[in-house]
Every structure is written in structure tokens, then in C-alpha cells.
C-alpha positions as CSV (number, residue, x, y, z in Angstrom):
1,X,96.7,82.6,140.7
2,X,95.9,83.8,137.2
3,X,98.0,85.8,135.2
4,X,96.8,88.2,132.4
5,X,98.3,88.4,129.2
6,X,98.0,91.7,128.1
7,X,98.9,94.0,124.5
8,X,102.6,94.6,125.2
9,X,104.3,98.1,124.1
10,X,104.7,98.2,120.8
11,X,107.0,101.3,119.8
12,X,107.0,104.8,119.3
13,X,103.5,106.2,117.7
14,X,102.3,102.4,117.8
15,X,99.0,102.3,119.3
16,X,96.7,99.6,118.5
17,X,97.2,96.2,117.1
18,X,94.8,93.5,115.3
19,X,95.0,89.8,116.6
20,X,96.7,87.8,113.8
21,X,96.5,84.1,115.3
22,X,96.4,82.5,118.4
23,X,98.4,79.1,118.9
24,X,97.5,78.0,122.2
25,X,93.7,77.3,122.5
26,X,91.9,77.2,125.9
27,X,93.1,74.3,128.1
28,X,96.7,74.3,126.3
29,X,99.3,73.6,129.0
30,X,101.9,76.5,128.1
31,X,105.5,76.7,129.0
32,X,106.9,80.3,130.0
33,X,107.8,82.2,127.4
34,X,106.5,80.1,124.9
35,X,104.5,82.2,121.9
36,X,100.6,82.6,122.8
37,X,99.4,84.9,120.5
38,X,100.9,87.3,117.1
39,X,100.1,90.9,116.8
40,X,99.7,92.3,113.7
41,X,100.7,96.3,113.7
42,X,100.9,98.7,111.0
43,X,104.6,98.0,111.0
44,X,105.4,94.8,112.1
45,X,104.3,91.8,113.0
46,X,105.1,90.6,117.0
47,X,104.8,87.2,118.8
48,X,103.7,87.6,122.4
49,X,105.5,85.3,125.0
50,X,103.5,83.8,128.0
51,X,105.1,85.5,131.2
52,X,104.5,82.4,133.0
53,X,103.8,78.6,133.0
54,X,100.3,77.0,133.3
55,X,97.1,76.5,131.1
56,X,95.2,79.1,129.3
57,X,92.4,79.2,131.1
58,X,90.7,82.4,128.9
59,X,90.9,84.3,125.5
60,X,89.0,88.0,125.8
61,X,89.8,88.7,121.7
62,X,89.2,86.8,119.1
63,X,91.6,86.8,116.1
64,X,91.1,89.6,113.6
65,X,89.7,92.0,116.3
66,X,91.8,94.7,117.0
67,X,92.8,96.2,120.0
68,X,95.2,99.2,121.9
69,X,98.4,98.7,123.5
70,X,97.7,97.3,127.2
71,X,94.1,95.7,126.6
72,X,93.3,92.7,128.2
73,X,94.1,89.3,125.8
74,X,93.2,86.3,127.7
75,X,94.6,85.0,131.4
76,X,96.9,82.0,132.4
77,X,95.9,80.4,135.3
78,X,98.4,78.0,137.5
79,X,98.7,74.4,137.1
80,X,97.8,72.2,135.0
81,X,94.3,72.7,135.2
82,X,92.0,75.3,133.3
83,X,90.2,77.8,136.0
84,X,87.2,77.8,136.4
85,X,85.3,80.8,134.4
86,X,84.2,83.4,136.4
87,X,80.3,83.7,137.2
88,X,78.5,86.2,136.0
89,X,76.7,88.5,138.4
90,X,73.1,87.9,139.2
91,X,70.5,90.0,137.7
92,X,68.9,92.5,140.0
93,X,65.5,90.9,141.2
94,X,62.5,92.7,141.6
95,X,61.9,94.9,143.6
96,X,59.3,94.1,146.4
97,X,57.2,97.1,146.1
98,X,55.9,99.0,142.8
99,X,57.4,102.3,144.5
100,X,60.7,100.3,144.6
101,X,61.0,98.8,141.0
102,X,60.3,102.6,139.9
103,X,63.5,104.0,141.6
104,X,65.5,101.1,140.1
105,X,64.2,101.8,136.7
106,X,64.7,105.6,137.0
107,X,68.4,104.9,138.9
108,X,69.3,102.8,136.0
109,X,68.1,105.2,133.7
110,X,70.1,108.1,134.3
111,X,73.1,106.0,134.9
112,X,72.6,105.2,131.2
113,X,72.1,108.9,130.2
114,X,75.2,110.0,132.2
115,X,77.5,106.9,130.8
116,X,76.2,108.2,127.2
117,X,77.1,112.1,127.9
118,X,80.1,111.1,129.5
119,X,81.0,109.1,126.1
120,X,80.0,111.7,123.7
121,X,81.8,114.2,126.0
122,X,85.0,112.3,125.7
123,X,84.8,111.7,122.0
124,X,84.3,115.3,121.2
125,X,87.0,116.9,123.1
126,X,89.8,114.9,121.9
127,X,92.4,117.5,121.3
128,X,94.9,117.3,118.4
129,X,98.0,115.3,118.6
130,X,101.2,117.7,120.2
131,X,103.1,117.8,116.8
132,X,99.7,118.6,114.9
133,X,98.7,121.0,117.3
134,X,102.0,122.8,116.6
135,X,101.8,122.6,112.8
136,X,97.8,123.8,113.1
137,X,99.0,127.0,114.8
138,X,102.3,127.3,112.4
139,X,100.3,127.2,109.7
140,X,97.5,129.5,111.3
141,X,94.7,126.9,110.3
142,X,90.9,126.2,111.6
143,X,91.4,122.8,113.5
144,X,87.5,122.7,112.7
145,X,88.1,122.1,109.2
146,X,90.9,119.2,109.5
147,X,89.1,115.3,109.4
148,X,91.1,113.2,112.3
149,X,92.0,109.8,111.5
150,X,93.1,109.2,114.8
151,X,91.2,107.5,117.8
152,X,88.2,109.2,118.2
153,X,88.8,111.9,115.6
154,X,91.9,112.9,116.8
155,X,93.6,115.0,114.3
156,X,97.3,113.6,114.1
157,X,100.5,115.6,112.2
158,X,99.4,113.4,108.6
159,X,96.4,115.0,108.7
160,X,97.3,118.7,109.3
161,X,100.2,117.9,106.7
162,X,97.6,116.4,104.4
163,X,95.5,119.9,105.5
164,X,98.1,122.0,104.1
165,X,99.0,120.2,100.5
166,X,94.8,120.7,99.8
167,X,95.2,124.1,100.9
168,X,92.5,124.0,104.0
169,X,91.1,127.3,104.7
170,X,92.4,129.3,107.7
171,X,88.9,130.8,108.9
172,X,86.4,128.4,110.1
173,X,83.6,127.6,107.1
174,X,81.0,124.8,106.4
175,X,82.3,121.3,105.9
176,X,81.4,120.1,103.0
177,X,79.7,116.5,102.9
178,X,82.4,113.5,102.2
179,X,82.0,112.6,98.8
180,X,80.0,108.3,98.7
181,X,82.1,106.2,98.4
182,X,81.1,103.8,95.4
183,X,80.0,100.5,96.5
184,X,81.8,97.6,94.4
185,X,79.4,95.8,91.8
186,X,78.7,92.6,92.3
187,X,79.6,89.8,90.6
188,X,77.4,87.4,88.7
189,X,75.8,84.5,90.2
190,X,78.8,82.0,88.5
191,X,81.6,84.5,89.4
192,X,80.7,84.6,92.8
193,X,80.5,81.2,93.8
194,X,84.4,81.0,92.5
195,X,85.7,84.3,94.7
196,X,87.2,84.5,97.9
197,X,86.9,87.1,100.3
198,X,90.3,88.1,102.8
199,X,90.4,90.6,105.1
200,X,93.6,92.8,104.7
201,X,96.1,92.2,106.8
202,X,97.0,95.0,109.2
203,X,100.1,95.7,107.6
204,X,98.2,95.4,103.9
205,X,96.0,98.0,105.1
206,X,98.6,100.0,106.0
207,X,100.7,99.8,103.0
208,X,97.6,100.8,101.1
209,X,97.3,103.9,102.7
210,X,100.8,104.8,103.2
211,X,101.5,104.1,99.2
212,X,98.4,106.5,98.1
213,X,99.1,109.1,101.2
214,X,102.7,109.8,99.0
215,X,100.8,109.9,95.7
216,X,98.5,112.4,97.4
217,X,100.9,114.7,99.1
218,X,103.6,114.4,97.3
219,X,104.9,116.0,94.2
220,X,106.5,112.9,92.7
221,X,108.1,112.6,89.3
222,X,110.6,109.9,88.5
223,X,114.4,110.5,86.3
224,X,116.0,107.2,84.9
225,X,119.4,106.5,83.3
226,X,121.7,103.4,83.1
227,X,124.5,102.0,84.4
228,X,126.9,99.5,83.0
229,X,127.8,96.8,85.6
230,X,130.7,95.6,84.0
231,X,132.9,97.1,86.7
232,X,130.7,95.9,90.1
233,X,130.5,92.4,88.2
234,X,134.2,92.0,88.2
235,X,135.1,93.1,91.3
236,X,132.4,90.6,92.7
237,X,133.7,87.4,91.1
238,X,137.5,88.5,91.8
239,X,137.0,89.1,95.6
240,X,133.8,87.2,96.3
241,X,135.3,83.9,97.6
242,X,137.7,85.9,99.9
243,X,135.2,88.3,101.2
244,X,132.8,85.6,101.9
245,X,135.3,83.8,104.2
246,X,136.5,86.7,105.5
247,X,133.4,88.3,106.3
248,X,130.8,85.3,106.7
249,X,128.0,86.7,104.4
250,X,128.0,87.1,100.7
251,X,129.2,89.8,98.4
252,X,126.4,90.9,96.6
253,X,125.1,93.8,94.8
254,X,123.4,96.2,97.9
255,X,126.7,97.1,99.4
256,X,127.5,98.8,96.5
257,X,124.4,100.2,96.0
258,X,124.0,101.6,99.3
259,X,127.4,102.9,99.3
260,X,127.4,104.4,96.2
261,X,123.3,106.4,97.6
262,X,125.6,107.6,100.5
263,X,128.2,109.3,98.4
264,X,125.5,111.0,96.4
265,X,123.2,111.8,99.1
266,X,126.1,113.7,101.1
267,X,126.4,115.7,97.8
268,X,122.8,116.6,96.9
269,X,121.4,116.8,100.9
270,X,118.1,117.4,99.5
271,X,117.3,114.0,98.3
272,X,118.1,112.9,101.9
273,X,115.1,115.9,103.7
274,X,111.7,115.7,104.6
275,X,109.0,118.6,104.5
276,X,107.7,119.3,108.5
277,X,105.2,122.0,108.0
278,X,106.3,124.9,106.4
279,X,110.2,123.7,107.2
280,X,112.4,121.2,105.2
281,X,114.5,119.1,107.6
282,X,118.2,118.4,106.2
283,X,119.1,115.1,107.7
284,X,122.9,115.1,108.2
285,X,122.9,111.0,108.5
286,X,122.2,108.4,106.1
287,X,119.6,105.6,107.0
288,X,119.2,103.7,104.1
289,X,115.6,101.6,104.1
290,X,115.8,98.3,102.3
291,X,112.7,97.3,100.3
292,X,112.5,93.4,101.2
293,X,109.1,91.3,100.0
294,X,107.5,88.7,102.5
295,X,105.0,86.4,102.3
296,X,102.9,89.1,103.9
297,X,104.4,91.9,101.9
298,X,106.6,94.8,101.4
299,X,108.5,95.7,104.9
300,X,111.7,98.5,104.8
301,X,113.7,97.8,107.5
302,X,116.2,100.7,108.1
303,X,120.5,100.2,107.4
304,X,120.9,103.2,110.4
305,X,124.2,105.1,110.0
306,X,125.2,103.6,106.1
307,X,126.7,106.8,105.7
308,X,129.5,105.5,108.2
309,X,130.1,102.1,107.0
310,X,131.9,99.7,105.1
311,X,130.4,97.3,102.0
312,X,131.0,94.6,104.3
313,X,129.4,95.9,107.2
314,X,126.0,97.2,105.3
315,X,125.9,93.7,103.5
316,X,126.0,92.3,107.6
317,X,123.2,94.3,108.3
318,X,121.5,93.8,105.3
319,X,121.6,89.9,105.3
320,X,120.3,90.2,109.1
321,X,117.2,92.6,108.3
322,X,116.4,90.4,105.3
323,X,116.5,87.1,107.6
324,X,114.7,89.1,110.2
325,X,111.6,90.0,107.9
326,X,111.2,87.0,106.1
327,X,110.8,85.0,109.2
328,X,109.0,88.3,110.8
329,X,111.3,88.8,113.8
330,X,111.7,92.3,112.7
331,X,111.3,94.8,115.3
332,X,109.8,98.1,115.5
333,X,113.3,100.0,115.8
334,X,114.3,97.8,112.7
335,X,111.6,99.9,110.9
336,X,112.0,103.4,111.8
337,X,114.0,106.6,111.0
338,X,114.6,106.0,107.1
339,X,115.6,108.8,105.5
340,X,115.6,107.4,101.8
341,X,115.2,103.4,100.1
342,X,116.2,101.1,97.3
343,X,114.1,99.2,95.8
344,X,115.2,96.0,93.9
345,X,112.5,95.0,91.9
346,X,115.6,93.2,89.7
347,X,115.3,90.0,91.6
348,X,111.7,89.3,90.9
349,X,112.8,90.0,87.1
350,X,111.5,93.8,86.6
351,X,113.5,95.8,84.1
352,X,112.2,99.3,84.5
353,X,109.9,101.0,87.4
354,X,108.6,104.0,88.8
355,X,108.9,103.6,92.6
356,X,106.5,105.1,95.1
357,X,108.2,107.3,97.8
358,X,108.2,105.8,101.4
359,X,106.8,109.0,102.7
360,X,108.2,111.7,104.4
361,X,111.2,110.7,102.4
362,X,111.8,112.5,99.3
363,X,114.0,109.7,97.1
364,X,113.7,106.5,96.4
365,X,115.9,104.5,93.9
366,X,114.8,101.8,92.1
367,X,117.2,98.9,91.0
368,X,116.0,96.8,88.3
369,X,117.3,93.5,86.0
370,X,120.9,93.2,84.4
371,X,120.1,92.4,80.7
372,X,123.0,91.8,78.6
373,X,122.5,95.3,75.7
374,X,124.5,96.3,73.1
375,X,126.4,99.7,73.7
376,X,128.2,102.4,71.4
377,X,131.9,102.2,73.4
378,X,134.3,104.1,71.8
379,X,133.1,104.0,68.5
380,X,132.2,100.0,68.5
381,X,129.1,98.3,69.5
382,X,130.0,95.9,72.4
383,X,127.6,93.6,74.6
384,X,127.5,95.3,78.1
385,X,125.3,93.7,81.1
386,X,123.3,97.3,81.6
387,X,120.7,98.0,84.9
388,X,118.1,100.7,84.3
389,X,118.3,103.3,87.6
390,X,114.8,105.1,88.1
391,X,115.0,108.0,91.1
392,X,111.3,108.9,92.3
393,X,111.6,112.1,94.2
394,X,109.6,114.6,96.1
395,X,109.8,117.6,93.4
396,X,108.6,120.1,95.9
397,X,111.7,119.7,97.6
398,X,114.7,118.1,94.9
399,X,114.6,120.4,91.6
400,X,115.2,118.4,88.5
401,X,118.6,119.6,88.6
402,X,119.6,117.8,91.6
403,X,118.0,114.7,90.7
404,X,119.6,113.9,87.6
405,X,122.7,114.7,89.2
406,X,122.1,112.7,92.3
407,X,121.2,109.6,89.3
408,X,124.5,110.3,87.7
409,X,127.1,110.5,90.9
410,X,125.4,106.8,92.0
411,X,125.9,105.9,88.0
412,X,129.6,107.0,88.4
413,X,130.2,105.5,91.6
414,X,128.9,101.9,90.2
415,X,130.9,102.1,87.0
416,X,133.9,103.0,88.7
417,X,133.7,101.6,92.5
418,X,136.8,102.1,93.1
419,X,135.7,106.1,94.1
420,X,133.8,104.2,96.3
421,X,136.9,102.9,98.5
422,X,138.8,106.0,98.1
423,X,135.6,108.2,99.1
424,X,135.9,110.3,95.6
């Protein structure tokens, strides 16, 4: 008996996948359980198991193909044999008779006319998503005039939110043509013999987009200041050894981080909402995303409820995301909900930035190098290990006020962490 291995559920508003690699070939005996194939999403990357033991007797997609939740991938068959590949169907002979052959032609015919309405039928009346269909009559606009990125055209909530930042008429008009796009030039006849051509990844593709989407939509404009890590620094090499064994994971510079974005975000609320529509959404919880680079790039996985921990408890979390996506076990839940992100681009050596918001988040902080700087300290010039702080925020949303002052409580909180503890 075969057994058909199929695109498994993949999450909330996950719909479609693209075949990363296959590690079974046809004809591999396969254990249950035992990784087949990995999915490449727009969030994550996921390993599916073989529901039961036997060979792999066919593979229906090819790697780099993409495909929906639930197709078809390939079927196991039992034992240690390969089934045999199903036959094909015989053609249709001829007809015996001219008067025959005529009615197959003309039966064949119109069964290709109705598949073809029936196709154009369903690709024009795809309705809008629920959540755009509610923002389109919110914001009393011609669905008409809104380009779907969705499957078939569907217009999804981005694309009504996109809709409103260009200002889309409300009354129906003529579309206007898409503007050509410009073709890349190519390269000389000695350049091109030394290039190499990839196809972005799933999740490239959709860091791409998501990265430009923010630029687009978003009113982003970025504060800095500095902190002085003198403080943090200390604390960490008095206590480090005990809160290791203690605690089993490392004290390191995040907790503090993350606890110190918590303190502020509960006193500036806007840095922590999200436009829907024509509504801004106060979130009254802190889920901190965690910018963390992998070999097949940026990922935030999501510290839920930060707001409600301890260092030593967001440093647990934070050493098990970080494991998680670098050996891409991270799952879908992992991803979702952020309602702001640090960025560390410190570790790779990176001494000032202007981070992109993770959209529809309006802040994101960006951590950066610890250089050793001289400072004016009451009155003298002293050596200080300094950290630039950039905040990128949504400015349709956070007024410049409430930026800098968000900057300065996490600049307070860091120089003197022990507000932190006492919740000041």
C-alpha cells in the first residue's frame, strides 16, 4: 500500500511553499519519520518527516518548484521494494466510422472550451481576502483599482494598506499601464563566463520584499544617541560566573537590552503599535523580535511576553531561538506576533546603522560595536567603552518627541541597570 507524502500545514497565512532539497532519491529505503524533503516558506524553513517506513517509490515536484499547502509531493510504497509506476492511460483509438471520429473531436472540443471558461471564471472572481475586504469598505475604496498579489489576483490586507499610503482613488477610473520594468544589461562576453546565477531563496525573496514594502509604506526616520557601557560591563564580569551556573546559559548583553526596550516601551506605548487601516492598534504586551543572521539569512524569531520576564529568563529564550535558527528548526509560532526588534549588527563589527522596520511594527533599535572613546566626565576626559543606539521608527505613528525619549529611558536604563531590577 502506498502512502502519499503531502505539503503539511504550515501556519497561520502560510500558503504555499518552494521545494528546497530532497534527501531521499527514488528507490531509497526510508525509516518513519526520517526527513524526505525541506520546505522553504516565506518564513521558515521545515523538514518533512516520512509518515511511514518503505522505499520512495515517486517524486511529483522537483526541487525549486513551488507548491500550496496539501499538494501532492511524492508516495512511499511498502517494503523494500520501489512500486511499480503507474501506466498511463491508453490513447483513444480511432473511431471506426468518419461520423464517429467527428463527435470525438467535437466532444473533446468543447470539453476544452468549458475547462478554459471554467478557469478564467475562477481566476476572475477571486474575492478579496476577509481583513482586506473590511479595510476596502473602511476606507470606502474601488476594489477595481487595488493590484492583488495574492493567488490569482487576490487582493490581500498589504495590498489595500499599500492602496491607502499611495492614496488610490475611491471611484472607479482607468488603470493605468504598470510602468517596464528595466531589463538588467548584460554583461560582457569575459564577465559573463565568470558569473553565477542563483535563484533566491524563498525566504530571500521574501526578505526583499518585506525590507522595501516598509521603505514604501512607512514613514521611517531614524534618532541615535549613545550609551556608556561601563555599568552593564561590570555587572557582567561580577555576576557572570554565578549566573552561568546558576542559570545554565550565559550572561550576555540582550537581556539587558531587552529589558531595558520593555521599560521604555511601557512608557512611550506608541513605539510598541501598528497602523490597521485607519486605526492604530496599542499593543498592551511586549514581544520582543530578535534579529539573528543564518547561513540563509536574516530570521526574527519572537521573545513573546518579555515584558513579563526576568534577564535570565529572556537570555533562556534567547539562546534557544538563536540555536533554533541557526540549525533552522525554527517554527512558524517562533516567528510571529512581534511587536518591535533589536538588531545587533555589533557582532559582525558595525558601529552605526539605520535599521529597516520589520513591518507593521513601528521601532526597531539597532545595537551596534563597543569602541573604547574618550568622554568629557565631570570636567575630565576619561576612556569610556561607548555603543551608538539608532531607533528607526514609523513617524506616522511615534512623533519625534517620543522617540528621543524612548532612546533616552533605554540609555538610562543601560547606564544604570540597576532601575532595571527595581522596575524604575
Amino acid at each position: 500500500m502506498a502512502t502519499e507524502i503531502r505539503v503539511p500545514t504550515l501556519g497561520e497565512s502560510v500558503t504555499e511553499a518552494t521545494i528546497g532539497k530532497w534527501f531521499k532519491k527514488v528507490g531509497d529505503t526510508i525509516a518513519a519519520d526520517e526527513p524526505l524533503v525541506e520546505l522553504e516558506t516565506d518564513k521558515v524553513t521545515v523538514e518533512v518527516p516520512a509518515a511511514s517506513a518503505g522505499t520512495l517509490s515517486e517524486i511529483t515536484v522537483k526541487e525549486g518548484e513551488t507548491v500550496e499547502v496539501g499538494a501532492l509531493l511524492g508516495t512511499i510504497s511498502a517494503g523494500a521494494g520501489a512500486a511499480a509506476p503507474a501506466t498511463k492511460p491508453q490513447a483513444v483509438s480511432q473511431a471506426s466510422s468518419p461520423e464517429a471520429a467527428s463527435t470525438v473531436k467535437q466532444a473533446a472540443a468543447e470539453s476544452a472550451k468549458i475547462a478554459g471558461d471554467a478557469g478564467a471564471i475562477e481566476q476572475r472572481s477571486m474575492p478579496p481576502a476577509p481583513a482586506a475586504a473590511k479595510l476596502i469598505a473602511e476606507a470606502n475604496l474601488a476594489v477595481d483599482q487595488i493590484s492583488g498579489s495574492g493567488k490569482r489576483g487576490q487582493v490581500l490586507k498589504g495590498d489595500v494598506l499599500d492602496a491607502i499610503a499611495k492614496g488610490e482613488p475611491s471611484q472607479p477610473a482607468e488603470t493605468p499601464k504598470a510602468a517596464p520594468v528595466a531589463a538588467r544589461a548584460p554583461s560582457s562576453g569575459d564577465d559573463a563566463s565568470r558569473e553565477e546565477r542563483v535563484r533566491m531563496t524563498k525566504l530571500r525573496q521574501t526578505i526583499a520584499r518585506r525590507l522595501k514594502e516598509a521603505q514604501s509604506t512607512a514613514a521611517m526616520l531614524t534618532t541615535f544617541n549613545e550609551v556608556d557601557m561601563s555599568a552593564v560591563m561590570a555587572l557582567r564580569t561580577k555576576y557572570k560566573d554565578v549566573f552561568e551556573k546558576k542559570h545554565g546559559v550565559k550572561l550576555g548583553f540582550m537581556g539587558f537590552f531587552t529589558k531595558a526596550v520593555t521599560h521604555a516601551l511601557k512608557e512611550i506605548p506608541a513605539v510598541n503599535a501598528e497602523i490597521d487601516g485607519t486605526d492604530i492598534i496599542y499593543k498592551n504586551f511586549a514581544h520582543v523580535g530578535v534579529a539573528v543572521g543564518t547561513e540563509k539569512g536574516l530570521v526574527v524569531p519572537v521573545v513573546r511576553n518579555a515584558d513579563q520576564m526576568s534577564i535570565a529568563e529572556i537570555e533562556k529564550e534567547i539562546g534557544r531561538l538563536g540555536l533554533a535558527a541557526r540549525d533552522g528548526k525554527l517554527s512558524v509560532a517562533d516567528m510571529q506576533g512581534g511587536t518591535f526588534t533589536i538588531s545587533n549588527g555589533g557582532v559582525y563589527g558595525s558601529l552605526m546603522s539605520t535599521p529597516i522596520l520589520n513591518a507593521p511594527q513601528s521601532g526597531i533599535l539597532g545595537m551596534h560595536k563597543i569602541q573604547d572613546r574618550p568622554m568629557v566626565v565631570g570636567g575630565q576626559i576619561v576612556v569610556r567603552p561607548m555603543m551608538y543606539l539608532a531607533l528607526s521608527y514609523d513617524h506616522r505613528i511615534v512623533d519625534g518627541k517620543e522617540a528621543v525619549t524612548f532612546l533616552v529611558r533605554v540609555k538610562e536604563s543601560l547606564e544604570d541597570p540597576e532601575r532595571l531590577v527595581l522596575d524604575l
